[in-house]
N, C-alpha and C positions, 0 to 999 in steps of 0.2 A: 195255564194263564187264567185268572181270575177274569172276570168279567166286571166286577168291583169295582165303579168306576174311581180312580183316583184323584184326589184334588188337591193343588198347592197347598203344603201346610201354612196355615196365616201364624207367623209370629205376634206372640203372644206381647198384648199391646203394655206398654210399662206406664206405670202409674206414678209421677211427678209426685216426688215429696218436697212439701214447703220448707225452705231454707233457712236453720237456723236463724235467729236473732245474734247479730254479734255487736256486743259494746264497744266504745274507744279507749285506749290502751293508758288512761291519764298518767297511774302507777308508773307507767315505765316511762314516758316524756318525764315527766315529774323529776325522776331521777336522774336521768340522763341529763338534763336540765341543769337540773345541780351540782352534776359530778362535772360539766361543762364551763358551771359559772366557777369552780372550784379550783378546776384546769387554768383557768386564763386567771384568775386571781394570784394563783403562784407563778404562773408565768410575766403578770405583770410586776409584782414583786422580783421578782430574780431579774429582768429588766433595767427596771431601776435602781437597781443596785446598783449592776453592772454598768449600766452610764453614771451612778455616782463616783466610782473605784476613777471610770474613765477620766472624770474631769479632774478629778482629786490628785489625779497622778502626774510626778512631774513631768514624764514624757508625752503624754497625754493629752495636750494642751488644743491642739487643732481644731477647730471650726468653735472654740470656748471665748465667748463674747465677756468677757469680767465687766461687772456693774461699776463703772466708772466714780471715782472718788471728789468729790467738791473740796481740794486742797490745794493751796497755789506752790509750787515750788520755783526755786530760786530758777533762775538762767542761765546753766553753763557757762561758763570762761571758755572761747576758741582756743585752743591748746597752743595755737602762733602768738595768740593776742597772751595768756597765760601763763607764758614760759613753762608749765607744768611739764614735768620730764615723767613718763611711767619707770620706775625702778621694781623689780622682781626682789621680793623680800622672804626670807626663808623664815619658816615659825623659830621666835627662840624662846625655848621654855626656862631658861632660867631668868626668872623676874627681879633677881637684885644685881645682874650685872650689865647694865644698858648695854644696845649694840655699838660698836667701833673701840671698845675699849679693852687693850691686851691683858688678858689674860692669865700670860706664863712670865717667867722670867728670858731676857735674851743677855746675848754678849754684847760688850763694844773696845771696840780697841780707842787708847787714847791718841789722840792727836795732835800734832804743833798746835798750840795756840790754845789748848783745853783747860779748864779749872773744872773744881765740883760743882761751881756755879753753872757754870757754861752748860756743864753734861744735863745737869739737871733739870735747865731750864729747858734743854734739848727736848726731853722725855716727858715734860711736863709736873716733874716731882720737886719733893723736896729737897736741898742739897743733904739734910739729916739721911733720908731715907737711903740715898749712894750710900755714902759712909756705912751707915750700919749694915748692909748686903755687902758690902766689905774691909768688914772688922781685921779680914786677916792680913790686908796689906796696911788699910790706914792707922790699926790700933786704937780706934776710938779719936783718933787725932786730928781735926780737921786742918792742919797746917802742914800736915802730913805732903809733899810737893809729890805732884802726878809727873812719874815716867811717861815717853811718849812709846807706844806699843804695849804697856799692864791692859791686860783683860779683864774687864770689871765685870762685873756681875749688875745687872738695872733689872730693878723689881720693878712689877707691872701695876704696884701703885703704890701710896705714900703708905707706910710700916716698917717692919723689920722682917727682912728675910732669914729663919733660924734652920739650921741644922740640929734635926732633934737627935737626943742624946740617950742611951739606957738611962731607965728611968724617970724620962721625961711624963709629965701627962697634961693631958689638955690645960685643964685646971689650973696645975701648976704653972705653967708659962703665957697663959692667958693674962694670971695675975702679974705675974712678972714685968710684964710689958705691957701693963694696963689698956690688954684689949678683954674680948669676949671669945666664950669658947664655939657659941653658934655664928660668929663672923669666919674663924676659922675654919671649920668643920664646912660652911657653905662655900667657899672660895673654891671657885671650880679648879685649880689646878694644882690643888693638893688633893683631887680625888680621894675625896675621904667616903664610905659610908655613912649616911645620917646617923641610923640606928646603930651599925658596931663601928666608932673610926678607931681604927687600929693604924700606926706609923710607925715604921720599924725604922730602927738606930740608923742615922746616916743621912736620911730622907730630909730633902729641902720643902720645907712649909713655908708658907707665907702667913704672916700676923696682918690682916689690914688693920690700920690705923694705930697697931705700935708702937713706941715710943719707950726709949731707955735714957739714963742718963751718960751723956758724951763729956771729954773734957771741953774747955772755954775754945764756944765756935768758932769767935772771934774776940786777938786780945784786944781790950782798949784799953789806950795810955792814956793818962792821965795830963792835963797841960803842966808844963813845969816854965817857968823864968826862960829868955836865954834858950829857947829852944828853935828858933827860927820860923816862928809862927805866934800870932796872935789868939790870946783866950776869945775874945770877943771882936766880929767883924762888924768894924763902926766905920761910917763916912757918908758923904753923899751919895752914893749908889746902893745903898740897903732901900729897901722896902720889909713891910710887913707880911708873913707868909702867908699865902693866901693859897685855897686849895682848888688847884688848878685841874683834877680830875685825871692828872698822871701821878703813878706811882712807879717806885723804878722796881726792879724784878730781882735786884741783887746781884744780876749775871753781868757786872760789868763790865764795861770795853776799856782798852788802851784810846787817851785822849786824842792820842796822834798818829800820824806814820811810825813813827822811831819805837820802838820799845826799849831804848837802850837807854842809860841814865849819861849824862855827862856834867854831872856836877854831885851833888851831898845824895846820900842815900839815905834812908829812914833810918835813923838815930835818936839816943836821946839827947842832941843838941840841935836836930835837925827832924821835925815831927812830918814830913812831906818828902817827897821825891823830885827830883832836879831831871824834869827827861830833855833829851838831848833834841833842838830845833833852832833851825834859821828864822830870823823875823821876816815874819810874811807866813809861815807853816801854818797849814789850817789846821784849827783844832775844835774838836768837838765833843757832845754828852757824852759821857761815861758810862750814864744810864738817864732812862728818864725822870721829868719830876717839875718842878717850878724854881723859875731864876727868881733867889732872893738880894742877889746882889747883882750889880751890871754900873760899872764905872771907875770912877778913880778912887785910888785907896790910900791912906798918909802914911800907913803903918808899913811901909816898906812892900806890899805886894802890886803898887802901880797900879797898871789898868787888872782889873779883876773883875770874875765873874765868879758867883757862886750859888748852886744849885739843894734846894731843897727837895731828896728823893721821896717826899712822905712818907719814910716807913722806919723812920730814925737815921740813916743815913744822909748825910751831904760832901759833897763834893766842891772843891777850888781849885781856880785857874788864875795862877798869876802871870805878871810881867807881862801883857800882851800888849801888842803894838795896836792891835784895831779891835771893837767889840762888837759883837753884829745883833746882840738879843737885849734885851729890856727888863728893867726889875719887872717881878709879876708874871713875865710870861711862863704859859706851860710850853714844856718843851716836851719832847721824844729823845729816846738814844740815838747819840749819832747824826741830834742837829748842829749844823754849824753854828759854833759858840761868839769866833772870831780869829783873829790871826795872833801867832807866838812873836816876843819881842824882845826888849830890856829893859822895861819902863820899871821904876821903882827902886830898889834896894839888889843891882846886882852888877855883878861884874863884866856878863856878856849874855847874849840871847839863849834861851832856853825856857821851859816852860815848865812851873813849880802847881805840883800839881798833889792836893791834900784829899785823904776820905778821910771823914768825921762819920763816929756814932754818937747820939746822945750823948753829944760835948763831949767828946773825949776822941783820941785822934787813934785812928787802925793803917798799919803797915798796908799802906796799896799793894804789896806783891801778895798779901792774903786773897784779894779778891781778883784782883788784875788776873786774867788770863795767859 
């Protein structure tokens, strides 16, 4: 063992080195900065969008205040006070055929008491237009007398209903019947194509606003001597015809109860009809129109009245015992005229009853019902 004395080794003392200098980092704020302002710039952009889409949208409407408009609108009508009724209305895209107005063709059976008048007036048409949709019973004839049960054919508006035939072409029968060939071709229930209309033989078309030549609608006779009627209705009970803002429709009525005749029938010695009534029978318009006459008459018709239809036709009522209307007055069909009698030029009560056209005198069972 050493004698050497030994002594704690002293750690060896460290010598502090001074600490770097270090700069601040601008470069990278700087950037970050900018990539930051960059960030929330496209975030405030896509933003705003998005709340524009939101307002913009129709569903979208919720907590959206709209800038109020400076315009005065009207004040509702209370729908009690308004009578306004809501009606649910379907889109119709064909713009030249208004809505409520039929379309196609239908049936009708004839009935006691019908003319082409009556039927026509029924349907809203012309009595021409019946006829012509059925050429195969009347022949062009309008005197043609309606069975009660023929199935007529009623077109769905004024024209001629044709069954097209080989060889037909639009053209062709357009002219014919002085229509057009784009009235045809649009008329919804000939389902035509616009572009190709093809109609094969057989096929019922309709022509609106058609028009052929018929025999004499109605005959008029001529006045002759000696025929039981006067050319000119003169007396104190004429007035001047005046237009009373009725016109008759054509679709005349029977003047009385009776439809049956009990005296002269329309003849050429006898230009009117003898219908069968007691004195006191009411009777009344035939159609409507303005009374040009209303009183007593020398010329053998007695108490008379007689009716100006404004459309060329007039009407007379002889022999009545009471007259209940006035020269001038407009009348309606079916107003009480006054009561049947035997006043005048006859042998017993009954009531003579004439239709004139344009001077000239028409068998009443032409129109008569």
């Amino acid at each position: 063992m050493s004698s050497k004395k030994m002594t704690p080794e002293k750690p060896a003392e460290e010598v502090a080195k001074p600490s770097p200098k270090r700069n601040f980092p601008w470069k990278a704020v700087v950037s970050w900065g900018a990539t930051a302002l960059l960030v929330g710039v496209l975030l405030l952009v896509l933003f705003r969008g998005s709340a524009f889409a939101k307002v913009n949208s129709p569903t979208a409407t919720a907590g959206f205040a709209p800038t109020p408009l400076n315009i005065t609108l009207p004040t509702p009508l209370a729908r009690e006070a308004s009578g306004v009724v809501d009606v649910s209305r379907n889109p119709n895209v064909d713009t030249k055929i208004p809505d409520g107005v039929r379309q196609s063709v239908i049936h009708y059976t004839v009935q006691e008491g019908d003319s082409i008048f009556s039927i026509a007036k029924q349907f809203n048409l012309k009595p021409e237009s019946v006829l012509w949709a059925n050429d195969d019973y009347f022949g062009g004839n309008p005197t043609t007398p309606l069975s009660i049960g023929v199935d007529l054919i009623i077109p769905p508006t004024d024209g001629i209903m044709y069954t097209w035939k080989q060889g037909d072409s639009l053209t062709k029968i357009a002219d014919q019947y002085s229509a057009n060939v784009s009235s045809i071709v649009s008329w919804p229930s000939n389902h035509l194509e616009i572009t190709d209309p093809v109609i094969a033989p057989g096929a019922l078309v309709m022509i609106p606003g058609g028009s052929t030549i018929i025999q004499s609608w109605i005959q008029v006779v001529a006045y002759t001597a000696k025929s039981g009627v006067t050319q000119k209705v003169a007396g104190p009970g004429g007035c001047a015809a005046q237009d009373s803002g009725y016109t008759g429709s054509t679709a005349f009525i029977w003047p009385s109860a009776n439809h049956f005749l009990s005296g002269f029938d329309f003849t050429s010695y006898h230009k009117g009809i003898d219908i069968a009534a007691n004195t006191g029978d009411p009777v009344w318009a035939s159609d409507s129109g303005t009374v040009v006459y209303a009183g007593w008459n020398d010329t053998g018709y007695g108490n008379m009245v007689m009716i100006d239809h404004n459309n060329g036709y007039a009407t007379l009522y002889g022999h009545l015992s009471q007259i209940y209307v006035s020269c001038g007055q407009g009348i309606l069909q079916g107003t009480p005229l006054g009561a049947a009698g035997a006043t005048g030029n006859v042998t017993g009560p009954h009531l003579h009853f004439e239709v004139r056209l344009d001077g000239g005198f028409v068998n009443p069972h032409y129109v008569l019902p």
